[in-house]
C-alpha positions in Angstrom: -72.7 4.0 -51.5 -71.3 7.7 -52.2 -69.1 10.0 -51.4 -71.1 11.1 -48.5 -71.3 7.6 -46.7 -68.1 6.8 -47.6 -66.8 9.9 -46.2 -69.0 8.9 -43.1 -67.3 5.9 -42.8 -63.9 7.1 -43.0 -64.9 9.9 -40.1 -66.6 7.1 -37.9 -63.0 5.5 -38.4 -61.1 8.6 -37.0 -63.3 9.2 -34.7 -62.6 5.9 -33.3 -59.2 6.2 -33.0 -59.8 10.0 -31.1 -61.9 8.8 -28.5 -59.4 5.9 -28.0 -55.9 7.9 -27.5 -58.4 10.3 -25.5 -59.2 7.4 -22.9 -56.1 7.0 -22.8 -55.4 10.5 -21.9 -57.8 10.6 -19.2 -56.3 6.5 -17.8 -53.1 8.1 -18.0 -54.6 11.3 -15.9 -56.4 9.2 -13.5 -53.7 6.9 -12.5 -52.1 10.0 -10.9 -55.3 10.6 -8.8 -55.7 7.1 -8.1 -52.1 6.7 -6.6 -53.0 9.9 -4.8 -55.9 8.5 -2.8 -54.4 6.1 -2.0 -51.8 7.6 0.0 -55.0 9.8 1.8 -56.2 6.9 2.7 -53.0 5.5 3.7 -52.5 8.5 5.7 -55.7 8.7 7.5 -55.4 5.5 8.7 -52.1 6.6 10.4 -53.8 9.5 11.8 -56.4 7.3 13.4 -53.7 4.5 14.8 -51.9 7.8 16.1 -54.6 8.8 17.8 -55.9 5.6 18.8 -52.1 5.0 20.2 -52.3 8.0 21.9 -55.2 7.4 23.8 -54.5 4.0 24.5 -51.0 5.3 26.4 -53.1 7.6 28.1 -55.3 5.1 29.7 -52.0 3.1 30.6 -50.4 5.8 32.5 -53.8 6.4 34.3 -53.9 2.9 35.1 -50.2 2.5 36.4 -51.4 5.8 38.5 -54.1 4.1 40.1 -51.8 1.4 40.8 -49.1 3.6 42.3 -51.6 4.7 44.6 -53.1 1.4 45.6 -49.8 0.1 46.3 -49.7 2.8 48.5 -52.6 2.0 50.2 -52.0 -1.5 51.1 -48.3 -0.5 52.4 -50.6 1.7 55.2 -53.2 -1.2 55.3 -50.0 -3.8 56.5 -48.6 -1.1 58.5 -52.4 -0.9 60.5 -52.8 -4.8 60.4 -49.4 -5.1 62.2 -50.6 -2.1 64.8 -54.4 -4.3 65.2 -54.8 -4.2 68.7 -57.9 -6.8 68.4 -59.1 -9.8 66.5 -61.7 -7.7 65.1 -59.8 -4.8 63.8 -57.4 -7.1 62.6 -59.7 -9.4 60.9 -61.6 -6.3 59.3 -58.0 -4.7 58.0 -57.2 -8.1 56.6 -60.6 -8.4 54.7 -59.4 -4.8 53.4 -56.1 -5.4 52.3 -57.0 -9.0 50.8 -59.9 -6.6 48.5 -57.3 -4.4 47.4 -55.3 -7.1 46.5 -57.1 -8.2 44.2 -58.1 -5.2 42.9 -54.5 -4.5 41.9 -54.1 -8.0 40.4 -56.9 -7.0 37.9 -55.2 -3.9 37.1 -51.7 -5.0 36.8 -53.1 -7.4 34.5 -55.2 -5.0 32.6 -51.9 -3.1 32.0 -50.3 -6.0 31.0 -53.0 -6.5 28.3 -53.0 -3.0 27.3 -49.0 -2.8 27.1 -49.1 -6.1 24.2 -52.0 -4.0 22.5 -49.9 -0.7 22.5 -46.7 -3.4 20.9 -49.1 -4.1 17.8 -50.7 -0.7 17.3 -46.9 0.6 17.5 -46.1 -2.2 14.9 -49.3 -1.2 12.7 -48.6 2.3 12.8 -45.3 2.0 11.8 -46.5 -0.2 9.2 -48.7 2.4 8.0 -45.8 5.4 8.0 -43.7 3.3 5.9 -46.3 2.0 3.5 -47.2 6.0 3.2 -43.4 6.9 2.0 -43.1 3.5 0.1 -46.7 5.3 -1.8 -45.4 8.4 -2.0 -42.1 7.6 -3.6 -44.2 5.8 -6.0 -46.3 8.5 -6.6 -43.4 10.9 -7.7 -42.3 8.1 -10.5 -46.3 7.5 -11.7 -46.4 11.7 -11.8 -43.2 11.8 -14.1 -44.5 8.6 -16.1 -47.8 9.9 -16.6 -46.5 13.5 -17.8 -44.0 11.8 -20.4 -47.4 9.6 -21.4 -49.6 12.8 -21.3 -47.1 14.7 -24.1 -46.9 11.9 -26.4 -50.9 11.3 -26.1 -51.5 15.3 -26.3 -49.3 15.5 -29.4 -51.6 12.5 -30.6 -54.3 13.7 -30.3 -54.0 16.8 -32.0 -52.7 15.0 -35.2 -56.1 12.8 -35.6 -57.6 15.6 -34.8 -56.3 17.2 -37.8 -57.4 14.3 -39.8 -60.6 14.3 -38.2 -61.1 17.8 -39.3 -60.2 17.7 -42.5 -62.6 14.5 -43.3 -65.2 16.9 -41.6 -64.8 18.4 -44.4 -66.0 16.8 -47.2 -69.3 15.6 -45.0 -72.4 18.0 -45.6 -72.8 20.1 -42.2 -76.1 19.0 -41.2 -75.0 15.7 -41.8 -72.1 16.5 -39.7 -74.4 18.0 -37.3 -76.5 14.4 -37.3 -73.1 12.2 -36.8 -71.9 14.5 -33.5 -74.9 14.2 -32.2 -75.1 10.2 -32.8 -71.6 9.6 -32.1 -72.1 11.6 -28.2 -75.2 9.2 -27.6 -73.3 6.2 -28.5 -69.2 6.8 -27.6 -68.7 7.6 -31.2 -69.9 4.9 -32.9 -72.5 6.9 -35.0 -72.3 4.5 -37.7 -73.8 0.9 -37.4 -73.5 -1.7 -40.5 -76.6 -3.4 -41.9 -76.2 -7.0 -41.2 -78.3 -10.0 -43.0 -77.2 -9.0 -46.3 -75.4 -12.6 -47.0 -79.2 -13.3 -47.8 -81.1 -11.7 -51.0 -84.7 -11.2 -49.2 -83.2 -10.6 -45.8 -84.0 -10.5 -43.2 -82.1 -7.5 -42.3 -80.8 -5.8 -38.9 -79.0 -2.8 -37.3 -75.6 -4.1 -36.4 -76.0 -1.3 -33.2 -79.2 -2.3 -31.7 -80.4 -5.5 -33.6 -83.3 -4.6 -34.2 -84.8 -4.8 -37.8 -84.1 -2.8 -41.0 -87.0 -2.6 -44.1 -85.7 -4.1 -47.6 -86.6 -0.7 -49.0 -84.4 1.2 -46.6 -81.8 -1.8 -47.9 -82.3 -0.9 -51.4 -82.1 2.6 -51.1 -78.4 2.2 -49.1 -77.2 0.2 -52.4 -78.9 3.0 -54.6 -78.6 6.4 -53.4 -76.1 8.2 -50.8 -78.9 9.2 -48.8 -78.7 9.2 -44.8 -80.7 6.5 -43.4 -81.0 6.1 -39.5 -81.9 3.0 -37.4 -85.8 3.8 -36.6 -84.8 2.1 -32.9 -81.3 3.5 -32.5 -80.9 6.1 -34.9 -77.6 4.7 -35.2 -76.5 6.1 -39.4 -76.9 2.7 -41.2 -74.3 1.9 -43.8 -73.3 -1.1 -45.6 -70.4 -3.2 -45.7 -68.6 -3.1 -48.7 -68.5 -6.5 -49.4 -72.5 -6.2 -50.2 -72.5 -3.1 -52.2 -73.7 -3.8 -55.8 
């Protein structure tokens, strides 16, 4: 191979190691918004058990109304069952005050349920304010991580990219025009070996896709620096050193 293809190789190496201190970048970035839905979620849920908690005291204070005024009720109801002047106004005020009762049993006990619902809602939504500032303190220290991450990456980056421009180069511009484009189809790996060679009369492959490569387009990789690209892939087909004649 020559000086183009060899160049080629050295920018698919630097290119590599771009791409990979940018996705760091961009982990370090998106722990920082990961954190950060989580504490909207976390949030939101508290909301909702607010609310929820809010209504459910509602409904108990309506319900220990209507109980109030039932008890009131059935004090007048013994009052007129102790004024009964006859069997059957007695019996009929009896019947009454028997109904409401029971209708008073079935509330008190509905506010009895409702008051050990409102103890774990209260427990949960506490749970959920303190998981919230538990999140949120963690936040701060992922923030201040993440920025001292951010510099060092930053600063990184712009040194390979310094050696990535000045390999740039010594590569022919269309030809550096042919590896962008490659390298954005494929997460910049532009370049793709030619494998099979161990054997004289192949046969031979693209290391990218697999699929097969001609003996000619072989033989003109160990003769001539010419571009060559994968018919299937169009991955830039080089060859490993080791099988260069």
């Amino acid at each position: 191979m020559g000086p183009v293809l060899n160049g080629l190789i050295k920018l698919q190496s630097v290119e590599s190691r771009l791409r990979a201190v940018k996705s760091k970048l961009t982990r370090c970035r998106r722990n920082v918004i990961i954190q950060e839905n989580m504490i909207r979620t976390l949030q939101n849920s508290f909301e909702a058990k607010k609310e929820e908690l809010l209504l459910s005291k509602i409904q108990a204070d309506r319900l220990e109304l209507e109980l109030k005024t039932k008890d009131e009720s059935i004090a007048k109801l013994r009052a007129s069952l102790n004024a009964a002047k006859t069997n059957k106004e007695y019996a009929a005020i009896l019947t009454q005050l028997n109904t409401s009762r029971a209708d008073n049993s079935k509330i008190e006990t509905q506010i009895l349920d409702m008051f050990k619902d409102l103890e774990v809602d209260e427990a949960q939504c506490a749970d959920l304010k303190k998981q919230t500032e538990e999140q949120k303190e963690k936040l701060e220290q992922i923030r201040k991580d993440s920025e001292l991450s951010a510099v060092k990456l930053q600063k990184e980056i712009e040194n390979i990219q310094l050696e990535w421009d000045s390999t740039a180069k010594e590569i022919p511009a269309e030809t550096l025009k042919t590896f962008n484009r490659v390298a954005e189809t494929y997460d910049g790996e532009a370049l793709a070996t030619v494998e099979g060679l161990g054997h004289s009369t192949g046969p031979y492959s693209c290391g990218g896709c697999f699929m097969g490569i001609t003996a000619e387009n072989v033989n003109l990789l160990m003769t001539k620096d010419d571009i060559l690209r994968c018919p299937n892939c169009t991955r830039i087909l080089f060859l490993n050193q080791d099988h260069e004649e």
